[in-house]
N, C-alpha and C positions, 0 to 999 in steps of 0.2 A: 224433537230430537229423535233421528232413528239411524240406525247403524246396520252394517250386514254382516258384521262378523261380531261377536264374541269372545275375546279370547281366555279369560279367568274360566276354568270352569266350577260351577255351582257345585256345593256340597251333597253330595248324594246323587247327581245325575251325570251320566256320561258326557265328554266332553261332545262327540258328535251332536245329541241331541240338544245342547242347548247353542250350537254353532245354528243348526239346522232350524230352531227357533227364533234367533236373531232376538238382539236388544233394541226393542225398540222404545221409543218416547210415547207412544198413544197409551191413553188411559185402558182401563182392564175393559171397560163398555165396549170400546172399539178391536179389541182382540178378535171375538168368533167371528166379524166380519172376515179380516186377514182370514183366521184359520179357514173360513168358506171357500174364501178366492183359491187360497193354498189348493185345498182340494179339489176342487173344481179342473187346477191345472195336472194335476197327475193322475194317470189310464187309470180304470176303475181293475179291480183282478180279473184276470185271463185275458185282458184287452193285447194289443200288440203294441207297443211302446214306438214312439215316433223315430222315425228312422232318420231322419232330418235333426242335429245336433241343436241347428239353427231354432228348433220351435214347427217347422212349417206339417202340417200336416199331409200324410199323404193323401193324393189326390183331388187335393185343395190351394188355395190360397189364402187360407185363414191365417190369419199372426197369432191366433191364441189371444189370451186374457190380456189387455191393456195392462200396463205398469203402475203401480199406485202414486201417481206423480206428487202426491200430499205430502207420504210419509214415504215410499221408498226411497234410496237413491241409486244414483249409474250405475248400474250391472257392472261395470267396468272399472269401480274404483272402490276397493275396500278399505273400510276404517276401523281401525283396530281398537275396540273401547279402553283398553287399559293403558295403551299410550295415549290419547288422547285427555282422558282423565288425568290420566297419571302429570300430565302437561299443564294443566289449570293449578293456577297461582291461592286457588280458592278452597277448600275444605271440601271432601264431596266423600259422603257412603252412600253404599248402595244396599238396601236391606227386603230380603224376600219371605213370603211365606205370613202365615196368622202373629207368630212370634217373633217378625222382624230379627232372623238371621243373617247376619253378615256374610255379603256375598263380594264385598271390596270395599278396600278403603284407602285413597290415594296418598299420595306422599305429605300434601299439604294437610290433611287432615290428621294423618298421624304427627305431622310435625306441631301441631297444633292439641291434640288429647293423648298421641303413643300409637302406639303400633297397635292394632288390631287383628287377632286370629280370625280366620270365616269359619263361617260353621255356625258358629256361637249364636246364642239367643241376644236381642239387643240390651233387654233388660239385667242380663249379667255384663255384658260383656263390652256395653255402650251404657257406662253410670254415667258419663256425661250427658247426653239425651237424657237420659230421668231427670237430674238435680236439672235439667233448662226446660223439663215440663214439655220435652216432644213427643213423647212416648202417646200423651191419649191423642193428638196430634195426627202422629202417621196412623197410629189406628182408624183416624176419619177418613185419611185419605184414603188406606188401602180399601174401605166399604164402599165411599163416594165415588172414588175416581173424580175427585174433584182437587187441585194443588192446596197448597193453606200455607201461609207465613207467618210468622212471628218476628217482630222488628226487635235489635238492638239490645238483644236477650249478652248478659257479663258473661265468659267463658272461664275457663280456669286458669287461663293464662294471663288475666286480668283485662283483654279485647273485648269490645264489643262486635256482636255479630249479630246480622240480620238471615235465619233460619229458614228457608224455601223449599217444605216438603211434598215432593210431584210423583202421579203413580207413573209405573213403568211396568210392561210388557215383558217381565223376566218369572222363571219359574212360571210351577203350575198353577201356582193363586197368586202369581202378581208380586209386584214388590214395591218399595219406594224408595226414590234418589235425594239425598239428604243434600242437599247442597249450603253454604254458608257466604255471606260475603261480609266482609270487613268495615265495619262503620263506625270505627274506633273515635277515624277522625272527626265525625260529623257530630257522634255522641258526646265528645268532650267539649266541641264548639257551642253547642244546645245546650251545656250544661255550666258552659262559660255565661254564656248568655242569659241562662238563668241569676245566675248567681249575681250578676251586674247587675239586671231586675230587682231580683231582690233585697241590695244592697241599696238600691235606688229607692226603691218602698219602705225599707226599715228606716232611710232616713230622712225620708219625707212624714212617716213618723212619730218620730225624735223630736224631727221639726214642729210636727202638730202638736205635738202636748206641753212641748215646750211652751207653745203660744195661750193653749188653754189654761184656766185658772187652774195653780197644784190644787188649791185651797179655796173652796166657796166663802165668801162673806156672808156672815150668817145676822140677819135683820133681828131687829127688836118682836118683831111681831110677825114674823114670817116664820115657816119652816122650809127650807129650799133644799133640793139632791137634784145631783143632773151625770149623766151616765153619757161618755164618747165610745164607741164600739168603731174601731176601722173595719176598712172592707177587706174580703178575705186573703191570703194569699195571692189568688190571680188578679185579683183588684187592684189600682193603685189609688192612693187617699185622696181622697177631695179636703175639701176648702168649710167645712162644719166646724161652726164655735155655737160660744156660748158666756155666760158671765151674767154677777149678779151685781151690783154696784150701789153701795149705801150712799144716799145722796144728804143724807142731813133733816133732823125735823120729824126721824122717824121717817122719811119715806126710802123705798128704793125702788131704784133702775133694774128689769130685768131683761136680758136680750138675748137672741137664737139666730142666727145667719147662716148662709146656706155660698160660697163660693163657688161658679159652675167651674167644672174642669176637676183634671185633677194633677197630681204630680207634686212636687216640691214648689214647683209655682203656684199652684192653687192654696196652697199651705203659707205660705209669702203673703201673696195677698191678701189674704184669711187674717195672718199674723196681725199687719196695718190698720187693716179696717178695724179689728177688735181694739188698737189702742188707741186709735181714732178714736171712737166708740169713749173708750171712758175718759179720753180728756173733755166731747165735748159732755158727758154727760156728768163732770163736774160744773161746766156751764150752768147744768139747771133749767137746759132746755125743755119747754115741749116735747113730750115724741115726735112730731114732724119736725120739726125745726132739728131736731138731732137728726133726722134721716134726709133733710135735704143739703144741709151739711155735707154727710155720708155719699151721698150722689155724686156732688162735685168733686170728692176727693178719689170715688172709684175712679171717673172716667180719667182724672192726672193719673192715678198710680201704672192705670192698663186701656187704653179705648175699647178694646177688645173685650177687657174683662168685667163681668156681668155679676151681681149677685145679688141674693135676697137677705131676707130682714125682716125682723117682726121685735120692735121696741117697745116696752109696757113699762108703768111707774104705777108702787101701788103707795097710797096717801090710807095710812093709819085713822087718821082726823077723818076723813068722808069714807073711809070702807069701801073704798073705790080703785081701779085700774083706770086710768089711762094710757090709752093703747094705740100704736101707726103700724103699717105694715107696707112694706116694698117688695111688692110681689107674693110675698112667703103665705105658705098653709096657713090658716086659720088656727086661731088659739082655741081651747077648749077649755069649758069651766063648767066643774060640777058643784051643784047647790051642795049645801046640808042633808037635803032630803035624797039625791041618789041621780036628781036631772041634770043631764049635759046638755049645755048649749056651746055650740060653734061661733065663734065670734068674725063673721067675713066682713064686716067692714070698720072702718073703711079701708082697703088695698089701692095702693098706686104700684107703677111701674117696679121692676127691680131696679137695684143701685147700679148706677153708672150706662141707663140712659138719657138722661137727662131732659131737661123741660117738661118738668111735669113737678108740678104746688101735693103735695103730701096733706091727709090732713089728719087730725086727732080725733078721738073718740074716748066716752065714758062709758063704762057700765057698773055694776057695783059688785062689789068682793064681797061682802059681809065675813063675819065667822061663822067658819064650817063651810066656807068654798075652796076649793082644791083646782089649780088652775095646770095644763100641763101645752109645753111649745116644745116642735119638735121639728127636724128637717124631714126632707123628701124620703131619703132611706128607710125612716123605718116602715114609710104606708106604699111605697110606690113599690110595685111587681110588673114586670114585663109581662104585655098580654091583657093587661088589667086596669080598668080606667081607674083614676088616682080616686075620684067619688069612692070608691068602691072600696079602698083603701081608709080613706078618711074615716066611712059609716063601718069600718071593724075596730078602728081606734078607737070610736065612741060606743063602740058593744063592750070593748074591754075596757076602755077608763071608767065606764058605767061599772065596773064590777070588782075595780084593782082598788082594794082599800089597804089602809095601813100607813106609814110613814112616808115619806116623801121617797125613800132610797129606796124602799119598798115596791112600792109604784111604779117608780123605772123600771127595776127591775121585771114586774110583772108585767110592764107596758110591752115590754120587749121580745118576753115569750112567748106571751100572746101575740103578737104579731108575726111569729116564724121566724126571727131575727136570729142568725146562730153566729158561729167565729167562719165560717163561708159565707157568709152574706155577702153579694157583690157590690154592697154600696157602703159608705160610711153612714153612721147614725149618732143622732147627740138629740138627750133628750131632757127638759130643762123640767121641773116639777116645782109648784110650791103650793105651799097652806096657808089658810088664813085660821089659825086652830080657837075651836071654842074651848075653853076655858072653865075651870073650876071653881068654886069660891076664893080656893088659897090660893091660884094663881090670878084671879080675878082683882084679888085687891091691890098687886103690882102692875095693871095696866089700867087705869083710869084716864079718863078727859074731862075737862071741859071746856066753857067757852062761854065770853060775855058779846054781843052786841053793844057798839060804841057810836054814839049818836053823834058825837061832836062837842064843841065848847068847854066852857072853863070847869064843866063837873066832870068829861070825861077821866083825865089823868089821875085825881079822887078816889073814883069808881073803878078804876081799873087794881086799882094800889090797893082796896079794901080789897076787891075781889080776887086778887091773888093772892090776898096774904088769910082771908077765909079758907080759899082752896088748898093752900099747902097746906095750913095748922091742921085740915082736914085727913089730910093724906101722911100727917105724923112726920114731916118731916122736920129734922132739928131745926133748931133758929137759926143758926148761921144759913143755913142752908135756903129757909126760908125767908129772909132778910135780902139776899142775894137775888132771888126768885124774882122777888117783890119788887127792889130795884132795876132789873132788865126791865121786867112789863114793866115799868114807869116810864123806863125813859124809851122802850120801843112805841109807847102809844105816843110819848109825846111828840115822837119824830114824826109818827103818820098825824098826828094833829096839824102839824106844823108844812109839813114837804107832800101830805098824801088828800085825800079827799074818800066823801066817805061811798060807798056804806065801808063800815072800819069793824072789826072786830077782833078781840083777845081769845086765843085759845093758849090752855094749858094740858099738858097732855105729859105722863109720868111713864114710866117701864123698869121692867126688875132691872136697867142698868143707868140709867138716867131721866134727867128732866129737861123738857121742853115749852120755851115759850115762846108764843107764837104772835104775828098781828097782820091782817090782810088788811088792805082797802083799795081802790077804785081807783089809783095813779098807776099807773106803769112804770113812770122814773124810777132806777134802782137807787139805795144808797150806796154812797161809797165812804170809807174812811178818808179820813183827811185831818191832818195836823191841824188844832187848832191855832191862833196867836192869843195871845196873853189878853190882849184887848178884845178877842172878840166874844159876843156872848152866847152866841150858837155854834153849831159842831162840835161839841164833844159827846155828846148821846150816844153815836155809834162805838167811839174808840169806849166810851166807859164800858157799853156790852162786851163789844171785844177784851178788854182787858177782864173782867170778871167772869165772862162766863169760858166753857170748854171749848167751844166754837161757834160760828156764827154763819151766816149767809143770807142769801136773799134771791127771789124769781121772779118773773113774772108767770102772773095764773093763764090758765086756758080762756075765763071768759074775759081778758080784760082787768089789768090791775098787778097787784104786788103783793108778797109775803115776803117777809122780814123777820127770821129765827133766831136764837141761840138754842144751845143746848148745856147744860151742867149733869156731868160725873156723880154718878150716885156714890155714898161714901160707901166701903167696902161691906158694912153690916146691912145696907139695904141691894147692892148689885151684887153682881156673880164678880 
């Protein structure tokens, strides 16, 4: 921007000389060039002044100094800086000197902060500048000679304004052209648009926790906590669950899944799969068989949609996990002693690619192992192979002692997990807890080996009814005991094949009796008729005990449970 006239004059200089100086646009660097050229063009003193109006020198054909075709303009066409300003629809001051004194300020600018006196220091005289933070601003400019802007800064008129402060060739040290443009509308649309963002986040959400358990199911013999952390503001929510599921017999179902995508659909999805999840895991499936299940019903719900999975069942009776994975991070499990092992196999595919056999895996839980599943979120960092991630989860789970809720919580901070994390996190935790003497005498087991024949059902009926009088519980109670395991051996006598065995196994809330053998056929109930002499063994357990069911094992065969309600002076 450069101009050849002037017409405001500046406070404290004659109006001639700051005509004769011109407003120009070039920064203060590019001035003593101009002032050079300036000089250059007019006689040095005593010389004789050109007599030629035109420029031409005497005795010459020289034209004199070239034009500054950059920044001058036509000799022939004057531009009046204060109408021209005065004419912009846009906020514009002009301020000179070390203490940005006002040397004009257009119509639109005062229509927008008042009227402005010149002269004046900006910092009295322009509080507007201060409260929008331009003040140390134009000071960079007026040193650099370099422009500088600030977007979308609220004015006091309640407008947004985008601030563009540029040096200018006025006064003796320079000044700077405050200019402002209007971004009112663009700011309210970005802020629309937020707003719809985040409404769309809050209730995708809503929708996630809705789906997650409010309330963990809390095992006989487990201690479980598990921690959902959404991703942060800029984030929108993935597809992260989780759920514990008591399956009967003392054992349960734990599970962790990972939804790719994210949004309210990924939350949807997420929601399905998890209910999926516990109808069939009242089945009494295997882990794979529950995750090949799981596969077929991803790819109906979405072709598109992908997710992982890592399903585990821990068995009281054998101190044991059984565990599948579809796709998902490796489980982690710390001994007694303070060792973690990573659990990677076995892994198939994630859910909902289908054609692919899943399969099951054992290891063993004892008391005093601490087992923790977790999604991608908490270990994966951009830049960073997820290995790398995994081996910091097992530097902290090695070290995060204390309660299961505990745990999470320490798993998390160790990890750098904050409320801006850009991923969602869900982190699943349980205990297998060693135990004291006085809690030791509310969890006991046993268990007979059952050979077969007409001494079996006998043998089973003394030894149940040794084991409970052992364990102090009333008659009634005992009597009851005694008749399940009768008639659950008699049924494996009868419908099962061996190897057969009776276990009985107690907890501060109830009693369990149990019987495996080597058939796979489940039983089922069924009405018996009047005349017949078999079928009623089941409906008897069913009708006397609290509930009842039945599986099939991993290597092959059956188990066949009830359970009985401890009375209120021995449970909780």
């Amino acid at each position: 921007m450069n101009f050849t006239r002037w017409s405001p004059r500046l406070p404290g200089s004659p109006r001639r000389t700051a005509a004769a100086r011109g407003f120009r646009g070039a920064v203060p660097s590019a001035r003593a060039g101009r002032q050079g050229r300036r000089a250059a063009a007019e006689p040095p003193p005593g010389a004789e002044p050109d007599a030629d109006p035109g420029g031409t020198a005497s005795g010459g054909g020289d034209t004199g100094p070239e034009p500054d075709t950059e920044h001058d303009v036509d000799p022939g066409i004057e531009l009046p800086v204060s109408a021209t300003l005065g004419r912009l629809p846009a906020p514009v001051a002009v301020v000179h000197g070390p203490d940005h004194r006002i040397a004009y300020v257009n119509d639109a600018y005062a229509a927008v902060f008042g009227a402005r006196a010149p002269g004046r220091p900006a910092r009295d005289a322009l509080p507007e500048l201060a409260e929008l933070g331009l003040l140390p601003l134009m000071d960079q400019v007026l040193r650099s000679g370099t422009p500088r802007t600030v977007k979308a800064r609220r004015a006091p008129d309640s407008r947004s304004y985008t601030f563009t402060c540029s040096p200018i060739d006025v006064g003796e040290s320079g000044g700077v052209l405050v200019s402002a443009a209007d971004v009112t509308d663009q700011v309210e649309a970005a802020e629309r648009l937020r707003a719809g963002e985040r409404m769309q986040r809050e209730a995708a959400v809503a929708l996630q926790r809705s789906l997650l358990p409010e309330k963990l199911e809390h095992p006989d013999d487990l201690r479980v906590a598990a921690k959902y952390q959404p991703g942060g503001t800029d984030a929108a929510v993935g597809g992260d669950w989780y759920d514990v599921i008591t399956l009967g017999a003392g054992r349960t179902a734990m599970v962790i899944g990972d939804v790719m995508g994210r949004g309210v659909r990924a939350a949807a999805v997420m929601g399905q799969l998890r209910t999926a999840v516990r109808a069939y895991a009242r089945l009494d499936l295997p882990p794979h068989e529950v995750l090949q299940l799981l596969d077929g019903l991803a790819s109906e719900i979405d072709p598109n949609q992908i997710a992982t999975c890592a399903y585990a069942v821990h068995d009281p009776h054998e101190g044991r996990l059984v565990h599948a994975s579809a796709g998902h991070l490796p489980i982690l499990i710390r001994d007694a002693d303070g060792t973690v092992r990573r659990v990677d196999e076995p892994t198939g595919p994630p859910l909902g690619t289908g054609g692919w056999v899943h399969g099951s895996a054992e290891l063993p839980f004892p008391p005093g192992s601490t087992a923790v599943l977790y999604t991608d979120g908490l270990i994966e960092r951009r830049g960073q192979d997820i290995e790398e991630g995994v081996n910091a989860l097992v530097s902290a789970f090695a070290g995060a002692t204390g309660a299961p809720g505990v745990v999470c919580d320490r798993l998390i901070r160790s990890l750098g997990v904050t409320a801006e994390h850009d991923d969602d996190v869900a982190v699943l935790v349980l205990e297998h807890p060693l135990r004291d003497d006085g809690e030791a005498e509310l969890f006991r087991s046993a268990a007979l080996d059952l050979l077969g024949g007409v001494e079996a059902a006998p043998r089973a009926r003394a030894f149940a009814d040794g084991v409970l009088a052992s364990w102090r519980f009333p008659a009634e109670l005992r009597e009851l005991g005694v008749l399940a395991a009768s008639e659950l051996v008699a049924n494996s006598l009868q419908h099962g094949s061996p190897p057969m065995r009776l276990r009985l196994r107690r907890t501060d809330r109830r009693l369990i009796v149990e019987v495996t053998d080597g058939d796979d056929r489940l039983p089922r109930r069924r009405q018996a008729e009047p005349g017949d002499e078999n079928g009623r063994g089941i409906s008897i357990v069913a009708t006397i005990a609290s509930t009842w069911g039945s599986r099939r094992t991993l290597g092959g065969g059956k188990a066949v449970w009830c359970e009985f309600a401890l009375p209120g002076e021995h449970g909780h």
